[in-house]
N, C-alpha and C positions, 0 to 999 in steps of 0.2 A: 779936095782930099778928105777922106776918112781919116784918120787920124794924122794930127801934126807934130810934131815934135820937137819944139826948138830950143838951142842953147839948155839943153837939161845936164846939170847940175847937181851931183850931192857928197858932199867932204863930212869926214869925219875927223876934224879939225885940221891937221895939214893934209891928210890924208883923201885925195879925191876919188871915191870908186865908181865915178858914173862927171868925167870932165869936159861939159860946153858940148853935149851930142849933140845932134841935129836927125832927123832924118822925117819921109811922111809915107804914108800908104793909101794907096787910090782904092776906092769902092772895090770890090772883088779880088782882091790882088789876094797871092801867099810872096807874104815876105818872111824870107829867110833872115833873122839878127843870129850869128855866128860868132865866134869865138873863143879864143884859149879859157880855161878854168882862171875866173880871179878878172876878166876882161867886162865885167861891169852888166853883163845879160839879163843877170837876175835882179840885179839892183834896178835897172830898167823897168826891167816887167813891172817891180814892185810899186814901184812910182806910178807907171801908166795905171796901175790899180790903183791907187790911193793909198797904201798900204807902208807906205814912208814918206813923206814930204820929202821934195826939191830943197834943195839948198839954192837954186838958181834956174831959172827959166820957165817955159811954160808947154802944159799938153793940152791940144785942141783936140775933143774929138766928134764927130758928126757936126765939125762946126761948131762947139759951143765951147768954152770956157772949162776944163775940167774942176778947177778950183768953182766956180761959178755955178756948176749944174752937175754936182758929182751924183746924186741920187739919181735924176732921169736917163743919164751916161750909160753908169752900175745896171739898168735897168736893162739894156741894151747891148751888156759885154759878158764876155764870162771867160773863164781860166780852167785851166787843168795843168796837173803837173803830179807823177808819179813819186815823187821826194814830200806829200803833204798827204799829211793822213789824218784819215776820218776816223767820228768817237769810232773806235773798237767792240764796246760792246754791242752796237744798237748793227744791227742786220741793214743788208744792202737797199733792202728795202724801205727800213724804217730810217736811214741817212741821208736817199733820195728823195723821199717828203718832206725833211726837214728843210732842204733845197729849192723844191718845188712850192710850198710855203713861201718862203723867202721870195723866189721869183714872182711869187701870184698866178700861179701855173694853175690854168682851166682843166677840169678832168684831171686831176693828180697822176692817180693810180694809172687812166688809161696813157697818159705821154711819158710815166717811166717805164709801164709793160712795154713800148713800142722804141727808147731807146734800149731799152735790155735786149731786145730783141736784135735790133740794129745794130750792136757789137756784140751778138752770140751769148749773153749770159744770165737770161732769163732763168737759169736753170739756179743762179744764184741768190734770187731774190730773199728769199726767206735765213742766207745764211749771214753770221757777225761778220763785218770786216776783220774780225783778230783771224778769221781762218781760211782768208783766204791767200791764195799768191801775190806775191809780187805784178806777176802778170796779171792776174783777175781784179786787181785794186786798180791797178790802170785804165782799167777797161770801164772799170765805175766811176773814176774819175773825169773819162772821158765822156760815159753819159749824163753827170750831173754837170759838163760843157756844157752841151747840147740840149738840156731841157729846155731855155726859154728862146730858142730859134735865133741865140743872139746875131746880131750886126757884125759884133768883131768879135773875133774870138783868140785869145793867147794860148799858144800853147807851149809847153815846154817839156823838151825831149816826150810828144806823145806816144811813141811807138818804144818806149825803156822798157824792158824786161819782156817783150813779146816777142814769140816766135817767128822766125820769116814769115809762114802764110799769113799771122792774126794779126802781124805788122804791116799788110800786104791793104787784107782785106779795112784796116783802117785806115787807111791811105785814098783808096778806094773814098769811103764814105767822106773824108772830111771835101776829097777831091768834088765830089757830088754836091756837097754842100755848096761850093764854092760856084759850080755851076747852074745847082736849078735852084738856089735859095739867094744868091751873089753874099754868099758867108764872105768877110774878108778877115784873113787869118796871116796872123806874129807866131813863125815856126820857129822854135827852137832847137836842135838836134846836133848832135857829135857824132851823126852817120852822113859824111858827105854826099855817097852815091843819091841820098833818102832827098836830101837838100835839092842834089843837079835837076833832080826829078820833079820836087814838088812846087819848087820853088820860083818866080819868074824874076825877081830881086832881089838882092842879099846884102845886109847892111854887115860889116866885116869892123868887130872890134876889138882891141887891143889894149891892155892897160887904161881904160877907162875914156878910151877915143875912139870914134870911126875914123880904119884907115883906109876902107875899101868901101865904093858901093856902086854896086852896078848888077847886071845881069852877071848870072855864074862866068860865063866866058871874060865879061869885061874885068870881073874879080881876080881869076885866073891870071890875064894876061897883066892887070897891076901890079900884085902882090911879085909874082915868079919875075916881073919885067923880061917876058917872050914872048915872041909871039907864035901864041899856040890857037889851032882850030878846031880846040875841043875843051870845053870846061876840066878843069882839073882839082878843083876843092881839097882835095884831100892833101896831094902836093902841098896847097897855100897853108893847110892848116899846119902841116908839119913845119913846111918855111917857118913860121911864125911861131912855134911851140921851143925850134932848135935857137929863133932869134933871143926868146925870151930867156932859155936855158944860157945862153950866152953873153946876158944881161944887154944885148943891144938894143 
C-alpha cells in the first residue's frame, strides 16, 4: 500500500476529532475520505501532512515511517485546497516560485508556464493573488499541487468555486494523472455525483470514526441498509447529516 493509516488519533482533551481511524490507499487509487462538516476530514489531511501531531497511532507512507522520513515523504506529496491562501501581494507567478524553490523544481519558470497552462490560466501569471477569483485561486492552488509530479496527492474539495465546464476539465486532468503518471490521490468533495465518478473507494466518516468503506455502491448499500444497484452518495450523506441533526 501507498499510504497506511492506522489507529489515527487526535483529542483535544476529552474532546476526539480524528478517533482510532484506520484506513490505506493502493499505488494509483482516487480514494474518496467523505463526510458531514465536523466529521474529522480535515483534521486527517492535516495529520497525513504533518501539520498537527497524532495524539495516537501511526502514518506509513511509500512504506516508510512518516514520523521517521517526514522530509523524503513531504518531498514526494503535495496538497491543494481552495479554503488556504496565498501571500496576496506577490503575483501568481511570483507565489509558484516560491513553491517550486521549495520543491527543488528543474526549469522553474518552464514547469509553472506548463501547469498554468494545463488548467487554462496562463493568462494570470503576472497578476497578485488579492485580485483574483475565488475560482482562479483554485486553480493556482491546484497547479502549485502539481508542480513536483507528486506520488500522492490530497486534495480537498478541488473543483470549490469552479464552474461546471472548468470543474469538468479538472477532473479530466487530475483523472490523467492518475493514468499516465499512476498519481494516487485523497479526494475530498461535498459534490457526491463528483465522488461516484472519480472515485473507486470511499472511506465514509462520521464524528470522528469510519462508518463506511468500500466502493460507492458498497457505501450505499451500508449506510441506506438496501439494497440498491446503483451508488447513491448523496442519499447516504443526507442519511447521516439528518442522523447527526437528530443527535443519533
Amino acid at each position: 500500500m501507498l499510504l497506511e493509516v492506522s489507529h489515527l488519533t487526535k483529542r483535544y482533551g476529552e474532546f476526539a476529532a480524528v478517533d482510532d481511524v484506520s484506513f490505506s490507499i493502493a499505488a494509483g487509487e482516487i480514494l474518496g475520505l467523505l463526510g458531514p462538516n465536523g466529521a474529522g476530514k480535515t483534521t486527517t489531511i492535516h495529520m497525513l501532512l504533518g501539520l498537527i501531531a497524532p495524539s495516537a497511532g501511526e502514518v506509513r507512507v511509500f512504506g516508510r515511517r512518516f514520523d521517521d522520513h517526514r522530509e523524503a515523504i513531504l518531498e514526494q506529496m503535495n496538497f491543494s485546497s481552495p479554503y488556504v491562501s496565498f501571500p496576496l501581494r506577490l503575483t501568481v507567478m511570483e507565489n509558484l516560485e516560491v513553491f517550486a524553490r521549495l520543491y527543488n523544481i528543474a526549469q522553474p519558470r518552464r514547469r509553472i508556464a506548463e501547469m498554468l497552462e494545463l488548467f487554462g490560466i496562463q493568462h494570470l501569471a503576472r497578476k497578485p493573488i488579492a485580485k483574483l477569483s475565488s475560482g482562479e485561486n483554485t486553480r493556482v492552488g491546484l497547479c502549485k499541487a502539481m508542480l513536483n509530479n507528486p506520488r500522492l496527492l490530497l486534495l480537498d474539495e478541488p473543483t470549490a468555486y469552479l464552474d461546471p465546464e472548468i470543474a469538468w476539465q479538472v477532473k479530466q486532468v487530475l483523472l490523467r494523472a492518475q493514468r499516465d503518471m499512476g498519481t494516487t490521490i485523497l479526494f475530498t468533495s461535498h459534490n457526491m455525483l463528483e465522488v461516484e465518478r472519480m472515485c473507486g473507494r470511499i472511506v465514509f466518516m462520521h464524528r470522528g470514526r469510519v462508518i463506511a468503506a468500500g466502493s460507492p455502491i458498497e457505501i450505499t448499500r451500508a449506510i441506506l441498509k438496501e439494497e440498491r444497484s446503483e451508488p447513491a452518495l448523496e442519499e447516504v450523506f443526507l442519511r447521516v447529516v439528518r442522523l447527526e441533526e437528530a443527535g443519533v
